[in-house]
C-alpha positions in Angstrom: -29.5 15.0 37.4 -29.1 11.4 39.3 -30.7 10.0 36.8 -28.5 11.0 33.9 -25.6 10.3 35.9 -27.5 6.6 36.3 -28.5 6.4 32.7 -24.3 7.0 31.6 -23.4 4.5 34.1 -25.9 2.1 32.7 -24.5 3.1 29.0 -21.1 2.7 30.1 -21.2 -1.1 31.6 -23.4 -2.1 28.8 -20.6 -0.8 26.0 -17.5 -2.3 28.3 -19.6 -5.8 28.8 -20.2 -5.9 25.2 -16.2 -4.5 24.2 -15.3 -7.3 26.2 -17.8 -10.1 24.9 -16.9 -9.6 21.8 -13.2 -10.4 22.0 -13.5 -13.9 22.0 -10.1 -15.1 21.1 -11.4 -17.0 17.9 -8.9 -17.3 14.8 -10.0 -16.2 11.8 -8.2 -18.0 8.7 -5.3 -15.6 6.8 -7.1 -13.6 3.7 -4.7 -14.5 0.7 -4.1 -11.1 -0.5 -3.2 -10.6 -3.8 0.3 -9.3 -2.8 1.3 -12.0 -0.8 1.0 -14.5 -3.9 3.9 -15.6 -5.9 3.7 -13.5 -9.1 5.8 -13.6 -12.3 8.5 -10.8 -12.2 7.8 -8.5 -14.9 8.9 -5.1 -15.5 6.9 -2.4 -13.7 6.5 -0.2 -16.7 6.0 -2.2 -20.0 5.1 0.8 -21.9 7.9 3.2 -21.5 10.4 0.4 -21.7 8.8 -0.3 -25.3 9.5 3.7 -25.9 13.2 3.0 -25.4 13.1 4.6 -21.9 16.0 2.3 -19.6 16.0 1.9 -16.3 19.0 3.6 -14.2 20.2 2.1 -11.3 23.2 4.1 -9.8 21.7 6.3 -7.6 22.0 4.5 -4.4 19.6 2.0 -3.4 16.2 2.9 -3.1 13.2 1.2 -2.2 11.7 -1.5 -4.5 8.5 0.7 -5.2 10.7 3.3 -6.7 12.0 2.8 -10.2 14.4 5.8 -12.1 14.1 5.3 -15.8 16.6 7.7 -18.6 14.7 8.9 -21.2 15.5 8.0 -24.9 17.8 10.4 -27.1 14.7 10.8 -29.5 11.6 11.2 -27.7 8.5 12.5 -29.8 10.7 12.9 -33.0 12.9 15.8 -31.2 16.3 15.2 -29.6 16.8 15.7 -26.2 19.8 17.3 -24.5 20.8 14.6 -21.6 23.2 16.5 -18.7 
């Protein structure tokens, strides 16, 4: 039983020494990532714009991810009923 106990001590010193080792301070350049580039603003949904869908912007403000489009009066060759 001492020697387990020993053994997990052993373990333990040898995983802390090597948790602290291994935070050397060093600075690691920035990674460019992709969304922190300058892109051309472009509408976020190309296709349904081209289908005549428009985007609405009176509900409040919302977050930039989310986008509230109205559907055309014509959709798929049937009129729609808009409430």
């Amino acid at each position: 039983m001492i020697m387990i106990i020993k053994r997990l001590y052993f373990i333990a010193t040898v995983l802390f020494a090597f948790s602290v080792c291994s935070c050397g301070g060093e600075n690691y350049p920035d990674h460019p990532w992709e969304w922190d580039q300058d892109t051309e603003e472009e509408d976020p949904n190309p296709d349904i714009i081209e289908q005549g869908w428009t985007a609405v912007d009176n509900l409040g403000k919302l977050p930039d991810y989310i986008q509230v489009y109205k559907s055309p009066e014509n959709l798929a060759g049937k009129r729609l009923l808009h409430i």
